[in-house]
C-alpha positions in Angstrom: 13.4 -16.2 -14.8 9.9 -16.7 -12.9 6.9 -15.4 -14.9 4.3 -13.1 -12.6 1.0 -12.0 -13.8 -0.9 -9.3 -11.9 -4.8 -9.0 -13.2 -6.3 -5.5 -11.4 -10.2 -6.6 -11.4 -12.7 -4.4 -10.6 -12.1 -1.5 -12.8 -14.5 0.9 -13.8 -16.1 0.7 -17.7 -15.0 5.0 -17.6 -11.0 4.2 -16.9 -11.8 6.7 -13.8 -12.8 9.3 -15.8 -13.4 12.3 -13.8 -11.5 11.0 -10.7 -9.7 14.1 -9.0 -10.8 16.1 -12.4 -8.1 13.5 -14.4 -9.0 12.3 -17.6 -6.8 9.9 -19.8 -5.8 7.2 -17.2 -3.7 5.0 -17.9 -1.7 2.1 -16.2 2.1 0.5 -16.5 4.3 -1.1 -14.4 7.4 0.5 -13.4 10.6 -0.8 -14.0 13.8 0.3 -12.4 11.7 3.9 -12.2 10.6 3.8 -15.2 7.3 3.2 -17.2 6.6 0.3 -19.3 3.5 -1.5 -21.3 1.7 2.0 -20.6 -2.1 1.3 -21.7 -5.5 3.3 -21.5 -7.8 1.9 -18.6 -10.6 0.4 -20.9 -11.8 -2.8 -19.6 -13.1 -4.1 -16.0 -9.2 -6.6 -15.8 -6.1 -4.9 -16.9 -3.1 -7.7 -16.8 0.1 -7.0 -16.5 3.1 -9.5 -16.7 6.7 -8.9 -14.9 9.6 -11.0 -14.8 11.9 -11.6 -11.8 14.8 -13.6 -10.9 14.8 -15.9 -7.8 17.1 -17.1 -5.1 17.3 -18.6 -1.6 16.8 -15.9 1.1 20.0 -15.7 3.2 18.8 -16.7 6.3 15.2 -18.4 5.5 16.2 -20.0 2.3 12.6 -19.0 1.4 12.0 -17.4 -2.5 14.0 -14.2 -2.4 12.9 -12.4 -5.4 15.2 -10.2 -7.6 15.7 -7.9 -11.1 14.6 -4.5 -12.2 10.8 -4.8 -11.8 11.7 -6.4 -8.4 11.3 -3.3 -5.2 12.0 -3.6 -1.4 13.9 -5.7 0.6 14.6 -8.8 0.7 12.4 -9.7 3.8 9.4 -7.7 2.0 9.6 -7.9 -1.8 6.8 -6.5 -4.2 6.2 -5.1 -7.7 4.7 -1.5 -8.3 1.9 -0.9 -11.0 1.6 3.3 -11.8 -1.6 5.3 -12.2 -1.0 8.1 -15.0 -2.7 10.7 -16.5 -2.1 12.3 -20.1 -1.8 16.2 -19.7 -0.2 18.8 -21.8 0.8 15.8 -24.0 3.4 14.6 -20.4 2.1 10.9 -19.0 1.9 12.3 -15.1 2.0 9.6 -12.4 -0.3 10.5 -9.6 -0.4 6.5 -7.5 1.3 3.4 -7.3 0.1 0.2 -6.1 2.8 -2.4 -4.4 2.0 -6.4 -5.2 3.1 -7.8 -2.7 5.2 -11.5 -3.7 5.0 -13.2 0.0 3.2 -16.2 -0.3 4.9 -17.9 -3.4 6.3 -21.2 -2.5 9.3 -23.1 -4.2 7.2 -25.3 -5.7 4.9 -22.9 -7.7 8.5 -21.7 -8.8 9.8 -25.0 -9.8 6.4 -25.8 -11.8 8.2 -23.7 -14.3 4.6 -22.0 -14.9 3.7 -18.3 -14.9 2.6 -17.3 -11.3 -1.0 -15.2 -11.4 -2.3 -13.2 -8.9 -5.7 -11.1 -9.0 -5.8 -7.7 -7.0 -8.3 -5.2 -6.7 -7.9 -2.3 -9.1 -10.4 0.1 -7.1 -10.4 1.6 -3.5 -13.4 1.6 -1.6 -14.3 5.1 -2.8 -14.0 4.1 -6.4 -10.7 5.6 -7.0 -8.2 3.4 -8.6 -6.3 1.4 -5.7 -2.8 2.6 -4.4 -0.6 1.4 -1.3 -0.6 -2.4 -1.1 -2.9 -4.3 -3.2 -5.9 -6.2 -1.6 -5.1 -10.0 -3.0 -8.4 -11.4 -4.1 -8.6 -15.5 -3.8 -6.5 -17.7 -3.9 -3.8 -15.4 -4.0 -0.5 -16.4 -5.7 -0.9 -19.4 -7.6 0.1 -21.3 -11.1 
């Protein structure tokens, strides 16, 4: 079992209060389709840690990443963080953000280590990021 922590920087002090007349953001990352580690938005870092089996891709013998946090195919892998908002006492989920996991190397898996990666939390336009995250330096590493 291989150890992944995704850090969203960037986030604003409000937890996007206001955005799209929301209140009561909150973050989790989805497993199978599910929710899980649901928290408030409250700092500028929000860290969330997944787990993921790993195998030899068929034909590339590359990482091929696996499990019930694990999404896409093979040949494209990633992990989805979900944007939610409290209303009417329902959590609502309104954006997801894909982490993509190209880029980790046999070695960083064999270290044994937990593998960290640091994403922007925030579009552009101050909203909180969706599609595929923007990696922030030096991508996935131990």
């Amino acid at each position: 079992m291989t150890t992944l922590i995704v850090t969203l920087t960037g986030l604003p002090s409000d937890g996007f209060e206001g955005f799209e007349n929301r209140s009561n953001i909150r973050i989790a990352k989805q497993v199978k389709k599910e929710p899980v580690d649901m928290r408030a938005v409250e700092s500028p870092a929000h860290t969330l840690e997944f787990s993921a089996d790993v195998r030899p891709h068929k034909a590339t013998s590359e990482p091929d990443f696996f499990g019930p946090e694990v999404f896409g195919a093979p040949d494209r892998r990633f992990l989805y963080v979900q944007w939610f908002e409290m209303a009417n006492g329902v959590d609502e989920s309104f954006r997801r953000l894909k982490v993509d996991l190209s880029g980790i190397t046999w070695e960083m898996i064999e270290s044994a280590k937990p593998l960290k990666l640091q994403v922007n939390g925030t579009q552009k336009d101050g909203s909180p990021a969706c599609a595929t995250a923007a990696r922030l330096d030096p991508g996935w590493h131990v």
